[in-house]
ROVODREN-433771 format. One record per residue: y, x, z of N, C-alpha, C in turn. Coordinates in pm, whole numbers, plus 50000, padded with zeros to 5 digits. Layout:
! ROVODREN-433771
YXZYXZYXZ;...
! end
This chain:
! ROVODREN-433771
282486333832184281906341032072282596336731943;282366347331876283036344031723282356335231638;283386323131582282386312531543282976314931394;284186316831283284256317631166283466327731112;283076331430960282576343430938283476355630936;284606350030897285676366230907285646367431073;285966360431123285686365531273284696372631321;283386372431279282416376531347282156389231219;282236388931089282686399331060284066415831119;284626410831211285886414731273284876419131368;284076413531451283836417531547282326431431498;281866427631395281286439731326282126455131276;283236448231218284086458931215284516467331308;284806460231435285436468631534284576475931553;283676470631617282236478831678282226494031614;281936495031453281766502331352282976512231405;284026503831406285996517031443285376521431605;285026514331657284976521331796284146533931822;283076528431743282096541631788282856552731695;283386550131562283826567731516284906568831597;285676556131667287076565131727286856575331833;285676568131901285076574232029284466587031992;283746588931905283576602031839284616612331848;285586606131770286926615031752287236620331899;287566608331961288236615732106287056623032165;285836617632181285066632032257285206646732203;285506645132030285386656331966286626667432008;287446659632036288796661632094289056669732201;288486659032287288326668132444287306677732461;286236679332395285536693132359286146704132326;287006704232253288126712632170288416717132320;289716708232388290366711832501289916716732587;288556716832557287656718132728287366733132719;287246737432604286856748732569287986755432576;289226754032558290416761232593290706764732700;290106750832834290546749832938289586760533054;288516765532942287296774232994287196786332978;288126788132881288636805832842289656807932886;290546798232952291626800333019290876800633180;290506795633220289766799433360289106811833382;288156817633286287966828133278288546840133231;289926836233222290976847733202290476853733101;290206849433017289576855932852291056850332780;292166860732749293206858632670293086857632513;292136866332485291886863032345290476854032286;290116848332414289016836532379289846823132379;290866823232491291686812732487292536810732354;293006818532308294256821832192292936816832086;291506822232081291226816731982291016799431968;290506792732089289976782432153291306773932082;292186778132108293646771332091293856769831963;293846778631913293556782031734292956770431684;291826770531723290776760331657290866748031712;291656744231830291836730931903292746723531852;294176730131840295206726131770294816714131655;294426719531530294236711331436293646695031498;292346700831594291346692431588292596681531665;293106683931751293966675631797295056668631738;295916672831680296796666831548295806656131454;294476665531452293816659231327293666637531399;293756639931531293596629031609294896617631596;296046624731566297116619531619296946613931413;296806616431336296626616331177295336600731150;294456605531237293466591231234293526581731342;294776582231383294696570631465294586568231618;293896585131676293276578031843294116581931931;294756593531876296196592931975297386594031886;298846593831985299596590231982300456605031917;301646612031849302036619831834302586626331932;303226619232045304086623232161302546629232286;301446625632267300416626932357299866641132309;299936639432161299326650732100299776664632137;301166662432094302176673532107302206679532261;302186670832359302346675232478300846682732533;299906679032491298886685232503299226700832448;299186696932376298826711932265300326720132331;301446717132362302636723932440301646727932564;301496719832647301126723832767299896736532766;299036735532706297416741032656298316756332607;299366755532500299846768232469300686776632548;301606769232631302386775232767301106780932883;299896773932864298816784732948298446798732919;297776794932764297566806732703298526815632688;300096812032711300716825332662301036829732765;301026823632907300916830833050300236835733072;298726836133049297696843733061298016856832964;298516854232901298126868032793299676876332864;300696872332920301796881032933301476889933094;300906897733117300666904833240301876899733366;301206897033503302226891833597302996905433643;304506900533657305596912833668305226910633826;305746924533830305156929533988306456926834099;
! end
């Protein structure tokens, strides 16, 4: 256990960063989940919007800290290479 006061102050602090980081990322994967649910249901312009509104929230992640830029980006690549397959009709 933390025996200085900045230490055990530190360990108040974290606590405090963890729970909003954890916030952030659930807020995160809500975003995605909802993309990943209009894309299942072949809703092209629920997905395109889902994506719309996910995007930010995801960058907004990579800006405060909980992920990484290279994690971000590949998400949001991958998530948009769905949506724009869904929306291009399959050639026969």
């Amino acid at each position: 256990m933390a025996n200085t006061e900045s230490a055990k102050k530190r360990v108040r602090s974290n606590e405090r960063r963890t729970a909003v980081n954890r916030a952030r990322v659930s807020r995160i994967r809500t975003f995605i989940k909802k993309v990943e649910a209009a894309l299942a249901t072949g809703d092209a312009g629920a997905a395109r919007e889902a994506l719309r509104a996910a995007e930010p929230e995801i960058m907004r992640g990579v800006t405060r800290g909980v992920l990484h830029q290279n994690t971000a980006s590949r998400k949001v690549s991958r998530l948009a290479k769905r949506v724009k397959a869904l929306a291009v009709p399959p050639s026969a």
